[in-house]
N, C-alpha and C positions, 0 to 999 in steps of 0.2 A: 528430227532432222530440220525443219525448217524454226524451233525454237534455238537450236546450234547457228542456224543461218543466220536468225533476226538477231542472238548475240554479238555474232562476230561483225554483223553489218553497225551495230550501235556502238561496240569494242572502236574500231577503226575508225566513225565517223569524228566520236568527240574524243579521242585519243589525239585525233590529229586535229582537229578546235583546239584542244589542249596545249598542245604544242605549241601553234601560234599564237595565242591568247599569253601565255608563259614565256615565251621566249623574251623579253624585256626583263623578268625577273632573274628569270637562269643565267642570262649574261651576265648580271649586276652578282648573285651567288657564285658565278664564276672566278669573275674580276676578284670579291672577296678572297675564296679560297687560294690563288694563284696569291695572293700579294700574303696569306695569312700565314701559308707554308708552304715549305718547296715539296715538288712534285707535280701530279696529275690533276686534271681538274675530276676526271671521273674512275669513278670503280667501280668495274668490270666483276659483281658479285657471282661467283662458281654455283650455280642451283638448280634444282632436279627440278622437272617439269614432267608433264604429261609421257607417260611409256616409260618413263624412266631418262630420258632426255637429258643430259647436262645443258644448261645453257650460263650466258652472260646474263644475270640482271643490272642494266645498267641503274649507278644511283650516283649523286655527286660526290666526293672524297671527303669524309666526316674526320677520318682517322690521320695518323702519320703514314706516310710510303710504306709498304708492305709489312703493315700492320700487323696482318693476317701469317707470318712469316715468326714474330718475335711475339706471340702472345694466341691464347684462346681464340677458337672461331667466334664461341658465345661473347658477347661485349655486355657489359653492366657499365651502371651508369657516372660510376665513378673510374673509370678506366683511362688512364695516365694516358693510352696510345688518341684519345679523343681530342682534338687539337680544339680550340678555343671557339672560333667559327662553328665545328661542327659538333657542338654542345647546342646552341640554336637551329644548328641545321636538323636536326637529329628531333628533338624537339616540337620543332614546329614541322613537321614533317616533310619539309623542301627538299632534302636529301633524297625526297621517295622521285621528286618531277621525272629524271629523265626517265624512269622506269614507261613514259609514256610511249617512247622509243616502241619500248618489248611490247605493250600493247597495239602498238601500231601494224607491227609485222609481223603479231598472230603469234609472239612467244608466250604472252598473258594475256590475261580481263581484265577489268575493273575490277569483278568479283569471281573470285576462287580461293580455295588453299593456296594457304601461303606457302611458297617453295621452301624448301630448308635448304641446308649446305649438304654435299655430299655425304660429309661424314654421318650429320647427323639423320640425311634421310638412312641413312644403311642402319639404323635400330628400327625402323617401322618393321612389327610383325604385320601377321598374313591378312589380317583385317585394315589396319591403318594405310598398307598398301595401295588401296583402292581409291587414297586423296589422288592418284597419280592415275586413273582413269577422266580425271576432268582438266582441263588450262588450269594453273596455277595462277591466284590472281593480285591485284595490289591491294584489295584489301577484300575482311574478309570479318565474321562475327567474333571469332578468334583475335582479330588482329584488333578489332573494337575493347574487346576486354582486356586485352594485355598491352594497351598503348603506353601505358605504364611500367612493360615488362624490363626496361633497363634498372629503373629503380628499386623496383622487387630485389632480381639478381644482386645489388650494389649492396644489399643484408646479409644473403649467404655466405654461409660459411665454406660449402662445396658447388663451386659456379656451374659445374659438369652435372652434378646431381639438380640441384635445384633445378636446373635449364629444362632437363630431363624430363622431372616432374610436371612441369609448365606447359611440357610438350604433347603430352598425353593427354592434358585438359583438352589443348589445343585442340589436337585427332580428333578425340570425341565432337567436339562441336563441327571441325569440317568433316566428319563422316554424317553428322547428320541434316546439314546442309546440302550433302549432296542427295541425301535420300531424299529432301521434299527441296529441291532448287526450282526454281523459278523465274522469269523473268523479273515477275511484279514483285519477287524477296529482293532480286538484285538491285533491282531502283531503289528497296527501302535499305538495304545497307548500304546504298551511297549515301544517300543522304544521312544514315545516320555514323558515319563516317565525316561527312562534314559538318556535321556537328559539333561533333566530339574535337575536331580541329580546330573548328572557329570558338570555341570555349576558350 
């Protein structure tokens, strides 16, 4: 209980440093987007969360206007609906900022399982389940190892199977993340998280 306390008290503290710290860059990624292509500056991504939850995760708009409508949920990296801006945004991982949002108001962590889309949370069997006993987070040792996972995908020959496959690596490492979680794991997958970005 009070290692849930000391999280969500350090989740909210630099979630919202974050914010204003960022907010100078997010306006400038915004202004971009908005002048890059017409529509929204954000998207509103559909994701399961802890109990089973739908939520918003919010991220900047990478793709064209209802993307998600005229193509795959799974995105590979060479995908036509990915506007020009959000080939960098996507990238360099800026697209993730306003996600600080959801950590602000206790929809994610820093660190947890990474949410999936509905559809594809509804394949977790009775064991995988159990990512959805913890916050969903924005980053995660999974999401370390497949920071690459658009370019993977952009080989396949079957974008739904490959994904798939991906996905179950994925499971495996946040099921056993959560079997030994810790605060003092969580600090080290930030930082190795920003590592891996500032590379």
């Amino acid at each position: 209980m009070y290692i849930a306390l000391f999280k969500r008290l350090f989740d909210f503290s630099f979630a919202l440093i974050g914010l204003v710290l960022t907010f100078p860059i997010m306006l400038v990624v915004a202004v971009i987007i908005k002048i890059g292509s017409p529509g929204p500056i954000f998207y509103p991504a559909p994701r399961v969360a802890k109990g089973g939850k739908v939520f918003k995760m919010i991220k900047f708009r990478s793709m064209v206007t209802d993307a998600d409508k005229v193509g795959p949920l799974v995105t590979a990296g060479n995908d036509p609906r990915i506007t020009p801006s959000g080939r960098f945004l996507r990238k360099s991982k800026l697209d993730e900022l306003p996600s600080l949002w959801n950590v602000l108001i206790g929809e994610m962590s820093f660190v947890g399982p990474r949410p999936e889309n509905p559809k594809d949370a509804g394949k977790y069997n009775q064991e995988q389940q159990r990512v959805l006993t913890v916050k969903p987070g924005i980053t995660s040792l999974a999401t370390i190892k497949y920071r690459h996972e658009e370019e993977i995908l952009a080989k396949a020959t079957d974008l739904d199977a490959a994904y798939f496959q991906i996905m179950q690596d994925k499971l495996a490492i946040e099921l056993e993340y959560i079997n030994n979680q810790s605060f003092g794991s969580d600090v080290k997958i930030i930082f190795q998280t920003l590592r891996e970005i500032l590379r």
